[in-house]
C-alpha positions in Angstrom: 73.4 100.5 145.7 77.3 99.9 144.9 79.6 102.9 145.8 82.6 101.7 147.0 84.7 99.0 144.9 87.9 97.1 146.3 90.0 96.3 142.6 92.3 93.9 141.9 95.5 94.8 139.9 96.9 92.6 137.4 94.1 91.0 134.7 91.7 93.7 136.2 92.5 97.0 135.9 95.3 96.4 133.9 95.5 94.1 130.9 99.0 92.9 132.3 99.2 89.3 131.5 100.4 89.4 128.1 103.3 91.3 129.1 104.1 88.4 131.9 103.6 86.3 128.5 106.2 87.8 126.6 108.2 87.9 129.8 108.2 84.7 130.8 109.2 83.0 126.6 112.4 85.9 126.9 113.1 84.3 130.1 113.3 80.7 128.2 114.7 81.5 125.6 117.9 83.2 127.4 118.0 79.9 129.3 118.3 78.6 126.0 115.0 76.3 125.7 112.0 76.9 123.1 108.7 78.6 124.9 105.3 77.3 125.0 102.9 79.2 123.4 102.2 83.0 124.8 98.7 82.1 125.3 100.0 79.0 127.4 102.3 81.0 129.1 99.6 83.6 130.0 97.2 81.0 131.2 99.7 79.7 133.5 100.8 83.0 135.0 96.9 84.0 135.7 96.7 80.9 137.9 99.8 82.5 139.6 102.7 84.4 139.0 105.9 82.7 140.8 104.1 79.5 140.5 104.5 79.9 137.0 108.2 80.0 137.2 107.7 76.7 139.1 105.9 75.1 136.7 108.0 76.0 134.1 111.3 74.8 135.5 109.9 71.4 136.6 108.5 71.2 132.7 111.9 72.1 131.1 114.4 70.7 133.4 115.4 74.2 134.7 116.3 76.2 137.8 113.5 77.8 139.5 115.6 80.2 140.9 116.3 81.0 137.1 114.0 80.7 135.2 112.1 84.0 137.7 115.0 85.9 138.0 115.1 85.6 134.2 111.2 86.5 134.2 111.7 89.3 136.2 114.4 91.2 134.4 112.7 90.6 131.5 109.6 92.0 132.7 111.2 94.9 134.2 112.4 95.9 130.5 108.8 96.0 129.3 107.5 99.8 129.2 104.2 100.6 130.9 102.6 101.7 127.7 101.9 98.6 126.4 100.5 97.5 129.8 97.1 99.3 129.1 94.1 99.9 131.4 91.1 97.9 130.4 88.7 99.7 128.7 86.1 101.7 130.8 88.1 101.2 133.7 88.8 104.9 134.0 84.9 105.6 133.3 84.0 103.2 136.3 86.2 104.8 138.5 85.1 108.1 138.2 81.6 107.1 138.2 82.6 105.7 141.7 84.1 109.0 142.6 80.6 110.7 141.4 78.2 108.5 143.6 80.6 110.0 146.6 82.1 106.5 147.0 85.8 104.9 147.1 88.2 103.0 145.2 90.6 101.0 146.4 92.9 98.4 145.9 94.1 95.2 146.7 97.4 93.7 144.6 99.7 90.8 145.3 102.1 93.2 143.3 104.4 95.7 145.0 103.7 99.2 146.3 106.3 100.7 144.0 105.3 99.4 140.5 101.4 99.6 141.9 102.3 103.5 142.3 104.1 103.6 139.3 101.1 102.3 137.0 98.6 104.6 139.0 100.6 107.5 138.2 101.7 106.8 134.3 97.9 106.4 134.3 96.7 109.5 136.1 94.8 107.2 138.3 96.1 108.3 141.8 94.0 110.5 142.7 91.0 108.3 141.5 91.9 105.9 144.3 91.7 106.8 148.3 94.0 103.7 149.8 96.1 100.9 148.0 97.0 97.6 149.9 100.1 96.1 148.1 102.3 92.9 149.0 104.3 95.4 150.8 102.2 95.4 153.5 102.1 92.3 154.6 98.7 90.8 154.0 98.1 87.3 153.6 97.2 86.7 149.2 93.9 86.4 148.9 91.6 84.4 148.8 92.6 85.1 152.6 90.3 88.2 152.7 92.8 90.7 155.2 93.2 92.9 152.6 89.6 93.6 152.0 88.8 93.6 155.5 91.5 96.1 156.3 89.9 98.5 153.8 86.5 98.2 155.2 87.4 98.9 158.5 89.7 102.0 157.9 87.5 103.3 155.8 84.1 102.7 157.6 82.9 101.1 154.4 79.0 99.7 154.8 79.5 95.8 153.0 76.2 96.3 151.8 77.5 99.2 149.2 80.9 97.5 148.7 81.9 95.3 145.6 85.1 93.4 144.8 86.1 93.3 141.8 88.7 91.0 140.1 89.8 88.3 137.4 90.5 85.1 139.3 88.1 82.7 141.9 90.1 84.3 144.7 89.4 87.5 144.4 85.4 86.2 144.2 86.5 84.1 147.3 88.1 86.6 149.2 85.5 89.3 148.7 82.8 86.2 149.6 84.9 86.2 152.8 84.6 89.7 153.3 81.2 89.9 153.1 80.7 92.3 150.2 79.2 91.7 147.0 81.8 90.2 144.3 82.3 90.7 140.2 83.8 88.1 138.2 85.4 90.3 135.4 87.0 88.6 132.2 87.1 85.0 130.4 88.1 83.1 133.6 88.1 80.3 133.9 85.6 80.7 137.4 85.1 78.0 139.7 83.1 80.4 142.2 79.8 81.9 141.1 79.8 85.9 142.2 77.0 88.4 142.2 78.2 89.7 138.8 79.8 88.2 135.8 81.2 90.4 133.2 83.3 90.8 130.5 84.0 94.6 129.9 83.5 97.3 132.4 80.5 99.1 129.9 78.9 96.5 131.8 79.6 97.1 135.2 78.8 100.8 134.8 75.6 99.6 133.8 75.3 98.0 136.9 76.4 100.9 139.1 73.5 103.2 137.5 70.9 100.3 138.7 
């Protein structure tokens, strides 16, 4: 039985990546260049955030440098509200908190905009430990994070699932040794235990 989940972030528990989107063609367009498409632009930024900006400038002709400091203001502007939870998310936590499990969470983004979204979302308390980049881990796929949570929290692998939106969250929870869930349209290079597309579906699997 699952009763402990390890989230990812960004593309998982928040449907952030059209705001990097939108981000990412203001940034362009204040360096004075026309933007791909936003569904481009999202793709790109799922594969990885900074690398984006990368990719970008060597596209265009721009400054790295830039083009992310660009991206980064910009971002910054947009509010949280229109950075939504998924929906369910908030049912699948609780049902965690029910079984007498944990949630926690592993992010590449910082501990301060991590917090931030937790609390806008009255999520907080929902969640007993949060692993940012400010901590120092390795980005997954290396699977530090994970295996820090397990052991300070004396978490049994067998009732632990990771849960994200890219192959290296699958990869890094494979590493782990917990059970994995591939959540949303991919693409997925990995197979994990689960595949799913909303979390109606993983509460599903949480009552089995």
């Amino acid at each position: 039985m699952i009763k402990n989940i390890l989230w990812d972030f960004d593309g998982t528990l928040f449907d952030t990546y059209p705001s990097f989107a939108r981000a990412y063609a203001m940034a362009l367009s204040q360096l004075g260049v026309p933007a791909p498409p936003l569904e481009r632009l999202a793709a790109i930024a799922r594969e990885s955030l900074e690398g984006a900006g990368r990719v970008l400038a060597e596209e265009l002709g721009l400054d790295p440098v830039a083009v992310l400091e660009k991206f980064y203001a910009a971002y910054a502007a947009i509010p949280l509200e229109e950075q939504h939870l998924f929906p369910a998310a908030r049912q699948v936590c609780e049902a965690i908190v029910t079984l007498g499990g944990l949630n926690l969470l592993a992010t590449h983004r910082d501990r301060s905009s991590t917090d931030r979204f937790l609390q806008a979302n009255h999520l907080a308390g929902h969640f007993a430990s949060c692993l940012t980049h400010d901590d120092g881990f390795l980005k997954k796929p290396d699977p530090g994070m994970f295996e820090a949570l397990i052991k300070n929290h004396g978490l049994s692998r067998e009732e632990t699932l990771a849960v994200g939106d890219r192959d290296l969250d699958v990869l890094a929870g494979q590493a782990a040794g917990v059970r994995t869930c591939a959540f949303g349209p991919g693409p997925f290079h990995t197979p994990a235990d689960y595949r799913i597309f909303d979390f109606q579906e993983l509460a599903s699997i949480l009552r089995m």
